[in-house]
C-alpha positions as CSV (number, residue, x, y, z in Angstrom):
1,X,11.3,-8.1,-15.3
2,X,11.0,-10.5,-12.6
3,X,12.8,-10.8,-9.3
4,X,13.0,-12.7,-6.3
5,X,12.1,-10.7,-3.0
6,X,13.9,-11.6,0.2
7,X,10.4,-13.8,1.6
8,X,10.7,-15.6,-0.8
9,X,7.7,-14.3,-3.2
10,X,8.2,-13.2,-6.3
11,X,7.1,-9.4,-7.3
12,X,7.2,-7.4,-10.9
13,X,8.7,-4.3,-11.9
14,X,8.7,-3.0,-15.1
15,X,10.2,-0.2,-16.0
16,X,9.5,2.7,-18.4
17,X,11.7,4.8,-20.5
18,X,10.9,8.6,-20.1
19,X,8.9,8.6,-23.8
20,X,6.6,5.1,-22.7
21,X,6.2,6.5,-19.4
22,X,5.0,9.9,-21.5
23,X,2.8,7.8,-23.2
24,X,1.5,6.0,-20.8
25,X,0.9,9.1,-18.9
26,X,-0.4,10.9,-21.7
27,X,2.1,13.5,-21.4
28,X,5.0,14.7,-23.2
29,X,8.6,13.6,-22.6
30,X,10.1,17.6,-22.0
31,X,7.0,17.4,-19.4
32,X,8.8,14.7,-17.6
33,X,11.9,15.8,-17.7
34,X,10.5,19.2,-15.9
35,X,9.1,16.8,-12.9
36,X,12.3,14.9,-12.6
37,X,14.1,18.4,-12.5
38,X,11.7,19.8,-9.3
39,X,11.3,15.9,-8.1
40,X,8.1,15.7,-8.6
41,X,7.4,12.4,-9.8
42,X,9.3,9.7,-8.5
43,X,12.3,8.1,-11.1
44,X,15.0,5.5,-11.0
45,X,18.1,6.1,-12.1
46,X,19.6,3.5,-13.7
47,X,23.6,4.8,-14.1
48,X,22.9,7.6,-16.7
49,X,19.3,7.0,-18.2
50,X,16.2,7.6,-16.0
51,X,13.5,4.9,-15.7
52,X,9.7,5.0,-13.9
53,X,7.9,2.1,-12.4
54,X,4.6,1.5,-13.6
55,X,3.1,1.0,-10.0
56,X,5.1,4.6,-9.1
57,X,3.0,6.2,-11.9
58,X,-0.3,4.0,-11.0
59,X,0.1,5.5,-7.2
60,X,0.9,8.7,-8.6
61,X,-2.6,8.7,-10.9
62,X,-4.4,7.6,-8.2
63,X,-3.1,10.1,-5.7
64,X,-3.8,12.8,-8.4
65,X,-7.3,12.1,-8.5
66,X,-9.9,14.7,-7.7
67,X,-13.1,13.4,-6.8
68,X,-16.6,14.8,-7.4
69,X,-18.4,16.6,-5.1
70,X,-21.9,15.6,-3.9
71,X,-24.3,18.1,-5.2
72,X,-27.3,16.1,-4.5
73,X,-28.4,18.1,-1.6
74,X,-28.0,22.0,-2.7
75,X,-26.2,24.0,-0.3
76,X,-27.9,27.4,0.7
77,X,-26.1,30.4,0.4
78,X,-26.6,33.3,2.6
C-alpha cells in the first residue's frame, strides 16, 4: 500500500494479518494473540481485525537481538 505523507514524499506500509505476520515471525498465530493481549508487540487495529506493520516487526527483531559477547580476551576469575 502506498500513501502520500504530508511533505510530500511518498512512504510504504504494508500490513500483515496475524497468521503472515506469524510467519513471517516464525511464530504461531495463538503466540500473537498472547502479545497483543499483554501489549507486547505493537498492532493496528483496523475496526475489528488486527494488523502489524512489517517495519513494527523489523524494529521489534532488531531490538530483540542479543549480541555476542567478546571472549577473545579470557576473563580471570578469582
Amino acid at each position: 500500500m502506498v500513501g502520500k505523507a504530508r511533505g510530500g514524499y511518498v512512504k510504504e506500509v504494508r500490513l500483515l494479518t496475524v497468521n503472515q505476520a506469524a510467519e513471517y515471525l516464525g511464530t504461531t498465530p495463538s503466540t500473537l494473540y498472547s502479545k497483543i493481549w499483554r501489549r507486547e508487540i505493537p498492532f493496528v487495529k483496523w475496526g475489528r481485525s488486527v494488523r502489524f506493520d512489517v517495519s513494527d516487526l523489523d524494529e521489534m527483531i532488531e531490538r530483540s537481538k542479543v549480541k555476542p559477547r567478546d571472549i577473545s580476551t579470557p576473563s580471570i576469575v578469582k
